[in-house]
C-alpha positions in Angstrom: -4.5 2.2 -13.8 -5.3 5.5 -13.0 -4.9 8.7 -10.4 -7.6 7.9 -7.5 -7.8 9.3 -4.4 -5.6 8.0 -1.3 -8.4 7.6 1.7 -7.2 7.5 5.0 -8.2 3.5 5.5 -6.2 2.5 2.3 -3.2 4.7 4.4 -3.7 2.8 7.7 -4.2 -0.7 6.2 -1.3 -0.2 4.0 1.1 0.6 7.4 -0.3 -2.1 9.2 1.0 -4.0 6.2 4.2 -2.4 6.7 3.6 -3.1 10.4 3.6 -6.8 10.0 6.4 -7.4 8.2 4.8 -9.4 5.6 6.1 -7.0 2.6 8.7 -7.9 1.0 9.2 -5.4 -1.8 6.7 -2.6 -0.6 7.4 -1.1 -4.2 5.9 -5.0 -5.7 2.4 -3.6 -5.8 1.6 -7.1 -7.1 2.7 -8.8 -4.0 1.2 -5.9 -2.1 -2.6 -6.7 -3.3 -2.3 -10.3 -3.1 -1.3 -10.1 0.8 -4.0 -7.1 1.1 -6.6 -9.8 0.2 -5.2 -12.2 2.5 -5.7 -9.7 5.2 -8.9 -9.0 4.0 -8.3 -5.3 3.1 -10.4 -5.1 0.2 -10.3 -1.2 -0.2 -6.6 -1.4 0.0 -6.7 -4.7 -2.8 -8.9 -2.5 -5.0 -6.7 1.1 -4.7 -3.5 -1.4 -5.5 -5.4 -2.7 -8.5 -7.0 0.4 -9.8 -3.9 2.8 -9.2 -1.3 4.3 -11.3 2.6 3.9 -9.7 2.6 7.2 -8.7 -0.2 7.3 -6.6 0.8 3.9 -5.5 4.0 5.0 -4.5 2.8 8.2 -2.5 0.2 5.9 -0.2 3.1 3.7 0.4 5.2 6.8 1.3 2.3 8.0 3.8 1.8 4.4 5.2 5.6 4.3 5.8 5.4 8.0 7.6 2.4 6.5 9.7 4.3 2.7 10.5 7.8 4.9 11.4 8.9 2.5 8.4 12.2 3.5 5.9 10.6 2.1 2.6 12.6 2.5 -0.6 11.1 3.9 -3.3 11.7 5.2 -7.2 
């Protein structure tokens, strides 16, 4: 896990995550790649994989800007 950049798509497939309701835990980046693939968001899957928390944590903060989500976070 490292710092990588945040694109834009790994933003918007992240909120339409958010969107559908299917997170449980935003902050269980675990849960959050699994249901990536089943969406068939494989740039998102791959940033959750490859990303340190932090920068894990800020895309989920700008998802949750772009859904109009309140996420808890750390």
């Amino acid at each position: 896990m490292t710092r990588i950049d945040i694109t834009e798509t790994v933003v918007a497939q992240l909120a339409e995550l958010l969107d559908s309701g299917e997170i449980d835990q935003p902050t269980n980046w675990m849960g959050t790649q699994f249901l990536a693939q089943d969406f068939g968001f494989d740039e998102l899957a791959t940033f959750v994989f490859e990303a340190d928390a932090a920068t894990y944590y800020e895309a989920v903060r700008r998802a949750a800007q772009r859904a109009e989500t309140d996420v808890e976070l750390p």
